[in-house]
Each structure stands twice: as C-alpha cells, then as structure tokens.
DOTOR-792351 format. One record per residue: residue number from 1; residue in one letter; x, y, z of N, C-alpha, C, O, CB in turn. Coordinates in nm, 4 decimals, padded with zeros to 6 digits, always signed. Glycine has a CB too. Example, Ala and Ser with C-alpha at 12.3 -4.5 7.8 and 13.67 -1.06 7.14 Angstrom:
! DOTOR-792351
   n res     n.px     n.py     n.pz    ca.px    ca.py    ca.pz     c.px     c.py     c.pz     o.px     o.py     o.pz    cb.px    cb.py    cb.pz
   1   A +01.3190 -00.5690 +00.7800 +01.2300 -00.4500 +00.7800 +01.3200 -00.3300 +00.7800 +01.4236 -00.3319 +00.8465 +01.1308 -00.4473 +00.9046
   2   S +01.2850 -00.2250 +00.7080 +01.3670 -00.1060 +00.7140 +01.2900 +00.0030 +00.7870 +01.3409 +00.1138 +00.8039 +01.4084 -00.0598 +00.5725
***
This chain:
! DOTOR-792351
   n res     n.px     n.py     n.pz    ca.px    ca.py    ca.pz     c.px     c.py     c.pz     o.px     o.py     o.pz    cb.px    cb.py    cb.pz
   1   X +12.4450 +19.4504 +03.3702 +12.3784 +19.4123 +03.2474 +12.4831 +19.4068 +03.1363 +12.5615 +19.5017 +03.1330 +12.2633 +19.5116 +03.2124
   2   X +12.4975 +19.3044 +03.0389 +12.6008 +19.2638 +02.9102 +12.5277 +19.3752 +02.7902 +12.4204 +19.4034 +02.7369 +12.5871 +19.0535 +02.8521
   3   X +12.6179 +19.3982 +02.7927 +12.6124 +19.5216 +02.6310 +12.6790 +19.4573 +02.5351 +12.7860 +19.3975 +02.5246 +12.7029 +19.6924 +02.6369
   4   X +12.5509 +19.4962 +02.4405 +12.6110 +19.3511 +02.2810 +12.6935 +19.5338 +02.2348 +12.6713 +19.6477 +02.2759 +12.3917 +19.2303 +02.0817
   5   X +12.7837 +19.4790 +02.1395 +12.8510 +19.5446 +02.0299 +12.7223 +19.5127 +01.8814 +12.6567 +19.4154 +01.8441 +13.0360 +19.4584 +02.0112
   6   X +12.7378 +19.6433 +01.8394 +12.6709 +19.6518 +01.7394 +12.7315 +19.5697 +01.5942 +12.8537 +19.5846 +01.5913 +12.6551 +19.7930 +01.7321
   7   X +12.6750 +19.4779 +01.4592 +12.6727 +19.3801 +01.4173 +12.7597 +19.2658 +01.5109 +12.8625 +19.2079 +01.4756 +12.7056 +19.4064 +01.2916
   8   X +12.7029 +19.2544 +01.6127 +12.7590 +19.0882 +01.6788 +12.6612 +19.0056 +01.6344 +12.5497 +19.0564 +01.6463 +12.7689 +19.0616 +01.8621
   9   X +12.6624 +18.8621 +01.5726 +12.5681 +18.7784 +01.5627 +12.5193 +18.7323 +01.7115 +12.5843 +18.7377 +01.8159 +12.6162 +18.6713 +01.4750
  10   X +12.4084 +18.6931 +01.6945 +12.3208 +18.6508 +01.8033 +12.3869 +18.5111 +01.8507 +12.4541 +18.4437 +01.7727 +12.1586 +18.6363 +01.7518
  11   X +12.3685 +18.4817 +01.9530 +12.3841 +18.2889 +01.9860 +12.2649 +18.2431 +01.9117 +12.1665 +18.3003 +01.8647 +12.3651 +18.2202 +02.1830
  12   X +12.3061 +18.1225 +01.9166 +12.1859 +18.0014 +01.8203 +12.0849 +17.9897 +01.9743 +12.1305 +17.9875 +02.0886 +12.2875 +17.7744 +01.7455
  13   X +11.9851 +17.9853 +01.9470 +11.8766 +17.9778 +02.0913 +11.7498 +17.9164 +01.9925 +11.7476 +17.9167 +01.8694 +11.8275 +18.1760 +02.1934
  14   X +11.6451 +17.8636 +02.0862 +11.4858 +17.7950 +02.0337 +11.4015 +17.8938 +02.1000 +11.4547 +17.9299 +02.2049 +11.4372 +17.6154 +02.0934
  15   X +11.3087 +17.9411 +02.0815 +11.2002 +17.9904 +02.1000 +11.0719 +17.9057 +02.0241 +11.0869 +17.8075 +01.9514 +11.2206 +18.1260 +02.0613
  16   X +10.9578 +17.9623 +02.0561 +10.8159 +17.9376 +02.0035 +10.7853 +18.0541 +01.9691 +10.8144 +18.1503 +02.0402 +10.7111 +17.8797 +02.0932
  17   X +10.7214 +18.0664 +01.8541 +10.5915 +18.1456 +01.7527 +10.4672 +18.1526 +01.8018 +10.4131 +18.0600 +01.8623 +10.5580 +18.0762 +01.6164
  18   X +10.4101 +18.2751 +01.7755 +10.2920 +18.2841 +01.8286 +10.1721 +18.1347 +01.7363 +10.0503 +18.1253 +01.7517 +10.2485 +18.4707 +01.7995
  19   X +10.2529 +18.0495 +01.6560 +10.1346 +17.9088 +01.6259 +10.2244 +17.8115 +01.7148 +10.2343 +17.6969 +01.6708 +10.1088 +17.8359 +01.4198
  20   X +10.2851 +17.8378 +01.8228 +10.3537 +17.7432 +01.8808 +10.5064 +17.6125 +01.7816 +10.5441 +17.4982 +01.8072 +10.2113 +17.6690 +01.9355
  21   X +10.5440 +17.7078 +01.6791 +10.6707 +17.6238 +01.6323 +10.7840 +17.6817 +01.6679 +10.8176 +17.8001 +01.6641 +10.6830 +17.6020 +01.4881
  22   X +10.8416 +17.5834 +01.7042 +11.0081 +17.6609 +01.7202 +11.0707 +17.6580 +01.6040 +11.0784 +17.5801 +01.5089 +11.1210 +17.5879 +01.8233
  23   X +11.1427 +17.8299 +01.6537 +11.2251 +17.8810 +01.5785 +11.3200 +17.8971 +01.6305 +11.3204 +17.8739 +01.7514 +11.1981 +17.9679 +01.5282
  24   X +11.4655 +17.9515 +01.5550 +11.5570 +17.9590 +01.5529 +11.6473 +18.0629 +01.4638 +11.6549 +18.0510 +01.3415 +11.5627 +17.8608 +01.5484
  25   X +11.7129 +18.1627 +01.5348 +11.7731 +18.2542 +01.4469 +11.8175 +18.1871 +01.3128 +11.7799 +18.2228 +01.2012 +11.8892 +18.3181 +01.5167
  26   X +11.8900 +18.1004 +01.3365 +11.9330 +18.0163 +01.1759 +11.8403 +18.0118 +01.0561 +11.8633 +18.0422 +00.9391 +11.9530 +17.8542 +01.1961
  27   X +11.7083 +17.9575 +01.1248 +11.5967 +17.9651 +01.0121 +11.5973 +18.0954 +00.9194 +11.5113 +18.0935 +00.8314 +11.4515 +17.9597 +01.0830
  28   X +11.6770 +18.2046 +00.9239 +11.6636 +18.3301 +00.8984 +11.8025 +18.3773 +00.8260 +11.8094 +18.4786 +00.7564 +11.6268 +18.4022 +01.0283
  29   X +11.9005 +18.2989 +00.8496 +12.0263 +18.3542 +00.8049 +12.0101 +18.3779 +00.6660 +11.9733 +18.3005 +00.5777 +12.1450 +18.2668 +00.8321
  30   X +12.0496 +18.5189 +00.6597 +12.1086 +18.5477 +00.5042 +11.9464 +18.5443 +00.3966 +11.9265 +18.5247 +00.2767 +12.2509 +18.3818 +00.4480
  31   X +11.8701 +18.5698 +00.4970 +11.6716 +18.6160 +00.4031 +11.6379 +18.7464 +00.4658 +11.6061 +18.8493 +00.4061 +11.4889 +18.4808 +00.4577
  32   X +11.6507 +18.7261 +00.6134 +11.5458 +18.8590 +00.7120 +11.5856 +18.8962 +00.7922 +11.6615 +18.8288 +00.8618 +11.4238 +18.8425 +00.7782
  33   X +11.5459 +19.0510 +00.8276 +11.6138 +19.0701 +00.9690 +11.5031 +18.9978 +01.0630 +11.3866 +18.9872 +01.0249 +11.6422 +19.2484 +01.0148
  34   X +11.5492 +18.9471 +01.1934 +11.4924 +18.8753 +01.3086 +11.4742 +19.0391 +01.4251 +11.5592 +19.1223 +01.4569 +11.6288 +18.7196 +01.3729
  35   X +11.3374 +19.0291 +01.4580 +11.3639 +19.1277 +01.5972 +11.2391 +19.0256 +01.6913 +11.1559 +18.9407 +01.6593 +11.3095 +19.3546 +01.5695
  36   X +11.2896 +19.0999 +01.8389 +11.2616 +18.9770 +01.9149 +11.2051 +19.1050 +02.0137 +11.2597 +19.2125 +02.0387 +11.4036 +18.8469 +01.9659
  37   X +11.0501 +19.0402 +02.0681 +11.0105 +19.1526 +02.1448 +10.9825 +19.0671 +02.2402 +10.9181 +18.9660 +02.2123 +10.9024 +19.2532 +02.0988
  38   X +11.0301 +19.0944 +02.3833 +10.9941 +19.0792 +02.5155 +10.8918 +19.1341 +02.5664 +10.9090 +19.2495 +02.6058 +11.0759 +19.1090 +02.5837
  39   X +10.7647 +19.0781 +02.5819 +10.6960 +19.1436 +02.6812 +10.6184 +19.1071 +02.8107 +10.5381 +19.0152 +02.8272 +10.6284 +19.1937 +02.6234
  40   X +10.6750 +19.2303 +02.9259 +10.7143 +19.1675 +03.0772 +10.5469 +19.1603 +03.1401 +10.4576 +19.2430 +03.1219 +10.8438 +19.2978 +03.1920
  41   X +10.5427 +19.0503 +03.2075 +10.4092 +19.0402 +03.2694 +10.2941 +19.0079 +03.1859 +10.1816 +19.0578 +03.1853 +10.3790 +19.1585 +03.3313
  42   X +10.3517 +18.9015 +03.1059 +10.2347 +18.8029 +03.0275 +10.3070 +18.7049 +03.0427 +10.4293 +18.7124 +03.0550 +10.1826 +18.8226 +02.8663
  43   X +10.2223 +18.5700 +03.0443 +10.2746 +18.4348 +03.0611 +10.1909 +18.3544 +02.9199 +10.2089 +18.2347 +02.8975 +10.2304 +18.3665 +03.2375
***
C-alpha cells in the first residue's frame, strides 16, 4: 500500500457528487479543505 507524505497535494482526478456533478479537487484550490470518504460495499 503507497503512503502519502503529509501536505502532498492530491493528483487532479473527476469524481461525482451525491447530485451527480463532477468534481474536481481544483474546484477547491485555495477556498476549502476537500475530504473524500470511501464507502466499501455500496454501489
């Protein structure tokens, strides 16, 4: 398993929002912190 170093910026990646828009860490630079929750065994 890859172990981030603590303040490493994230890679640029797309996801979807729970209203279905993609986002993007960028949308966020330099306003909010971003946290990103995984959760296993929902589709």
């Amino acid at each position: 398993m890859a172990r981030v170093q603590v303040d490493t910026p994230a890679p640029e990646f797309v996801l979807e929002d729970w209203t279905g828009r993609e986002v993007r860490p960028s949308d966020f630079k330099g306003s909010q912190n971003v946290v990103l929750v995984f959760n296993r065994g929902f589709s």
